[in-house]
Structure formats: structure tokens, C-alpha cells
Residue, then its C-alpha position, 0 to 999 in steps of 0.5 A: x480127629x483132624x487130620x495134619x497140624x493146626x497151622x494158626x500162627x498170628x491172628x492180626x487184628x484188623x484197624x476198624x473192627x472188634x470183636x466178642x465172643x461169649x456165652x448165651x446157654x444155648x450149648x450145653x457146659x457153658x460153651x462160648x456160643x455167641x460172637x459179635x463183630x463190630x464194622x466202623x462206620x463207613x465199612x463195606x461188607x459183601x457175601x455169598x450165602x448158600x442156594x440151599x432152597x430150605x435156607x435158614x431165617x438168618x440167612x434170609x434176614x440178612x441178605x436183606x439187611x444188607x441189601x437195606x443198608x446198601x452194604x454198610x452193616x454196623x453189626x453181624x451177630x452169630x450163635x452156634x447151637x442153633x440153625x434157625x432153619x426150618x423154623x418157618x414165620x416164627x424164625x424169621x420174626x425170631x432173627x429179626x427180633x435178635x437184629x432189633x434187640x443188638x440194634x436199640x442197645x447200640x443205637x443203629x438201625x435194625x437193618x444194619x444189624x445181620x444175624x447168623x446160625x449155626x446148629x441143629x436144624x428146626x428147633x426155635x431159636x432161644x431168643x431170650x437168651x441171646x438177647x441178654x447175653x448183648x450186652x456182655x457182647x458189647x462191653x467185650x468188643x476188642x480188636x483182638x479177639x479174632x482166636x476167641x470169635x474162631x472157637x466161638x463159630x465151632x460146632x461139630x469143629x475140633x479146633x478153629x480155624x483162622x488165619x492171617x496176612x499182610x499185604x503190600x500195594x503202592x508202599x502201603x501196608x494192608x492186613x487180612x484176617x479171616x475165621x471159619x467153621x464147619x466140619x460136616x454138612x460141606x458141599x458147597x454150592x456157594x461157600x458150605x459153612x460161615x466164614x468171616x473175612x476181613x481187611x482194612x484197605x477201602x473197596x467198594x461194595x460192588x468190587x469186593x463182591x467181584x473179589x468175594x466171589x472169585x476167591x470162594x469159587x476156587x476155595x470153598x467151592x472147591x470143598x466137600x465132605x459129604x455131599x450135603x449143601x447146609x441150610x445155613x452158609x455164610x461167606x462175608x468179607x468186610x473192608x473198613x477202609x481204615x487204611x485210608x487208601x483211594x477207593x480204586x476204581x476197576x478190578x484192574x487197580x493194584x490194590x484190587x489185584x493185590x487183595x485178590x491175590x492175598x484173598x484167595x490164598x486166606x480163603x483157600x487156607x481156610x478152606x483146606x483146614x475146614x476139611x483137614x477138620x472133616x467129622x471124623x476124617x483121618x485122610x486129607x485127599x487132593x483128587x486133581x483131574x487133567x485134560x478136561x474139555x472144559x473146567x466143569x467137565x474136570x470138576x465132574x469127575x472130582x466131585x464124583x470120585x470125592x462124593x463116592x461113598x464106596x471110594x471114601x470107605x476105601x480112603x479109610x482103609x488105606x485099601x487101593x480099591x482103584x476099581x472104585x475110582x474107575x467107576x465113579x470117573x465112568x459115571x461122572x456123565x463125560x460124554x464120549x469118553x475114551x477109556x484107553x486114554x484115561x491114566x489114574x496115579x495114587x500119591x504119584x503111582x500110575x495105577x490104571x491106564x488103557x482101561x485096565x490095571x497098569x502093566x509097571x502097577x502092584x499091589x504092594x505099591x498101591x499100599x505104599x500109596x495109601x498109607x499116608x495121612x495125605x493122599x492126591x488122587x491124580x486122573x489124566x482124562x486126555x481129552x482137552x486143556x482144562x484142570x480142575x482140583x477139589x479137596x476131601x476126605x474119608x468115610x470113617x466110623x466117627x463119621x457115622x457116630x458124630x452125626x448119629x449122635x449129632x442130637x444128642 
């Protein structure tokens, strides 16, 4: 299940990138399962990649690779159904051999080929069927093909996700288009799932970087399902400078500005349709929390209400058990925090203050509160300046069932 309306209106294609997306046999019932993007020469490409310690071989391979070709990569090569992870030696020589086998069939050095996994954790990467699934890869590589690649990255994802933007600096028309995926194993601690990002404006690598990073600290790092940082993550951004502006040269120049405003607002629509598409969510939860002493104070206390077992069983049951909230809030580690001054609001209804259960609060209204599909959690911590807002969603049987039968 997912939680709202799919809202992809148009994918735009981006001047100086192709894509294909086809099927190696690595799922079962002849799933799309391989993707391959195509970069033009002279494209920048930066990432942010999980810190997950166990991280995946692809993961390592191409943080290298893109280091060796000093962020101009020809190719990133992604199949669904399989991690690579925890696959010791044998993955890293079996990533590398993917890299390898695109690269001679292109005519471009290993190095600049990057692969990506995503899938079930330590089993060998089925090698031979990717490799012959190449060249069908190639030959399809269109401009158009961002929906085909969105649904091509899904795992355990019930509907793509993707979306599109033009944006305008100097009397110059740019456009940004980006995909991701992931519905379970999402707490990031980067950017928990892969996305691809791209644009056609021209940045330098060291710029897009300072860009990547911002927009994925206030959109997938904002984001969490279950608590659990996967062992693959992904997050790169391309610029193929196909719109032939001047390289700007600070993080001040308007172009740079400019994407930074249309890159976080792609990257936080991505991120929210990642958890609307949460394993089994039927709630999508805004928890909001004001009045911190520092930003990380107020993200404390959202990511351990939005982590709380106990509050994401009560999201499912539409049951205002508010008491879970004022736990998880009084173990988020605030030091010195006054109780008395702490207000609670479900969907806008003052349901806690004083330390206690609200005077004007009944239960009929905590009900009414609960009832939708989207709900904000509202705390009011009054003891600083600082906000923070993180997204997520309930604990629901399919939950348990999805990942129960994961392997299956």
C-alpha cells in the first residue's frame, strides 16, 4: 500500500543524458532489473553514499571510480535484486568485473563506469547475467527513458518515484530530473536508498557537491522508516553542462542559487514519496519540533518519537496513545528539560502541556486527530530558537509480512 496519490506529472528528459532499463533474470518473472545511464563527455557527477560500515562492494567501487576519473564518470550501471553486500573479496572483484565488462563494450575506462546494488543482502552477484544483458542496455539508451529507469530501481517500492523541474537563471532555461527508490531499510544516515539526480546546466564538481550535500541533509536525511541505514545507499547528482552556461565560479553565483533552490525542492519531493511508499505504511506522519536549543537538539526528539515502535503501532491504530509521545520525547537525551513547558498537538489539537494531558483535550478529539491518512505530530519544546521537521510513517502488519517474506 502507499499512502496519498502518485503525483509524477511529466519526467523531462535532460539534454546530455540517456538512459535503458531492461532485464538481466536477476528477479524473478522477468522483472526490469537492470538500469544504465549514460553521461556525456564533459559531465560533472558527485555523490553522497551511506556510512553504513558493512557498505555494499558497489558502494566502494564506485566511490573509487569516481575519485579515479576525477568526477567524470561515462556510465553508472544499477541491478535491483541483488545487494552485493557482504560478499567480502569475491564482490568487489565481481563490481569491478560488471565495470569492466560495460567498459570494453563502450570503449571507455573501467574507472569510469560506476555500479550500483540493490537487493538482498550476501548473496554473489549473478555476474554472467548482467554482463549479457549490456548490450541490449546500450542499444536502448534513449533520452526518455527516466519513468522506465524509476520503475527499473524498485525493490520492495510499489510505484516509482520521480520527478521533474525547470528552472530559470539569467534568461536561461534549465531543467532537473531526478528518480529514487527505497521502501524499507530507511534511516538515513546520508541519503538511505539510491537516487539519481540530474541537470543540464554546467557546475563543477567541488560546487555540485556543496549542492548535493545540502539538499540531501534536508530531504533524505530528514527521512525514516525503521531505523535501519542500508548497506547500499546512493544519492549522485549529474550536470552535463549541456546548456552551455559559464561554469560559475562561487556557491553565491545565481545559477548556483538557483539550482539550490530547485534541488532541494526535487530532493525533498522524492524524499517525501519514498516514505508515502514505506513497506506497508498506510499513515504519512510529519513529526515537527520547536523551540529547540540547537537544530540536532530538535532533530533528537523527532527521530526518536518517528523511531518509537510503540508510537508507530499507535499511527496504525489511529489510537491517540499520547503517553508514547511524552516518553519517547523524555528519552530523547535533552539535558535539563523542563516538562511543564513542553506542548504536544496532534493534527493541530493541544493534546499534552504542563506535563500532563491538556485541560481543553478529550479523547473524542484525539480520535478525530488520528483519523486521517496524514498526520503532523507537533512538539513545542520552549527552550531555544531552533526547529527541525522529519517524515515517516506507521508500523503496520504488512510491515512485518513484507520483510518477513522478504527472502522468499
Amino acid at each position: 500500500m502507499a499512502v496519498g496519490e502518485p503525483t509524477l506529472g511529466e519526467l523531462l528528459p535532460v539534454p546530455g543524458l540517456r538512459l535503458a532499463t531492461v532485464s538481466a533474470g536477476i528477479k524473478k518473472q522477468g522483472r526490469k532489473d537492470l538500469v544504465l545511464l549514460e553521461l556525456a563527455p564533459g559531465s560533472h557527477c558527485v555523490g553522497v553514499f551511506t556510512r553504513n560500515a558493512f557498505c555494499a562492494a558497489p558502494v566502494t567501487v564506485a566511490k573509487a571510480n569516481l575519485q579515479a576519473v576525477t568526477n567524470r564518470p561515462a556510465y553508472l550501471l544499477i541491478n535491483t535484486g541483488n545487494a552485493n553486500a557482504g560478499t567480502g573479496e569475491r564482490g568487489l572483484a565481481d563490481a569491478r568485473r560488471c565495470a569492466t565488462a560495460l567498459a570494453e563494450m563502450a570503449g571507455v575506462e573501467a574507472e569510469a563506469v560506476l555500479p550500483f546494488s540493490t537487493g538482498v543482502i550476501g548473496e554473489p552477484l549473478p555476474v554472467q547475467k548482467i554482463v549479457e544483458a549490456l548490450p541490449n542496455a546500450l542499444r536502448d539508451l534513449r533520452s526518455d527513458g527516466w519513468l522506465d529507469a524509476a520503475q527499473g530501481i524498485m525493490t520492495t517500492d510499489t510505484r516509482p518515484k520521480a520527478h521533474s523541474l525547470r528552472f530559470q537563471c539569467e534568461g536561461r532555461d534549465y531543467v532537473l530530473t531526478g528518480i529514487a527508490k527505497g521502501a524499507g531499510m530507511i534511516r538515513p544516515n546520508m541519503a538511505t536508498m539510491l537516487a539519481y539526480l540530474a541537470t543540464d546546466a554546467a557546475v563543477s564538481a567541488p560546487l555540485l557537491q556543496v549542492l548535493l550535500n545540502e539538499a540531501a541533509e534536508l530531504s533524505f536525511n530528514r527521512i525514516t522508516i525503521d531505523g535501519d541505514t542500508s548497506t547500499n545507499d546512493a544519492c549522485m547528482l549529474v550536470a552535463t553542462g549541456a546548456a552551455g552556461n559559464p561554469l560559475p565560479d562561487s556557491a553565491d553565483a545565481p545559477l548556483c542559487r538557483a539550482l539550490k533552490e530547485a534541488l532541494q525542492t526535487l530532493c525533498v519531493e522524492l524524499a517525501q514519496g519514498l516514505v508515502r511508499d514505506g513497506e506497508g505504511a498506510s499513515k504519512f506522519v510529519t513529526v515537527q519540533v520547536n523551540g529547540g536549543r540547537s537544530e540536532q537538539e530538535s532533530l533528537d526528539v523527532a527521530f526518536t518519537i518517528a523511531h518509537s515502535p510503540l508510537v508507530k503501532t499507535a499511527l496504525f491504530a489511529s489510537d491517540p496513545n499520547w503517553g508514547r509521545l511524552l516518553a519517547a520525547i523524555g528519552r530523547a537525551g535533552l539535558e535539563a528539560l523542563d516538562v511543564s513547558l513542553v506542548g504536544v498537538y496532534l493534527n493541530g489539537v493541544l493534546i499534552a502541556e504542563h506535563g500532563c494531558r491538556a485541560a481543553s483535550y478529550s479523547e473524542d478529539q484525539g480520535v478525530v486527530a488520528m483519523a486521517p491518512e496524514e498526520i503532523v505530530i507537533r512538539i513545542e519544546l520552549q527552550r531555544g530558537s531552533a526547529n527541525a521537521t522529519v517524515w515517516t510513517t506507521d508500523f503496520s502488519y504488512d510491515y512485518v509480512r513484507i520483510n518477513a517474506e522478504y527472502r522468499s
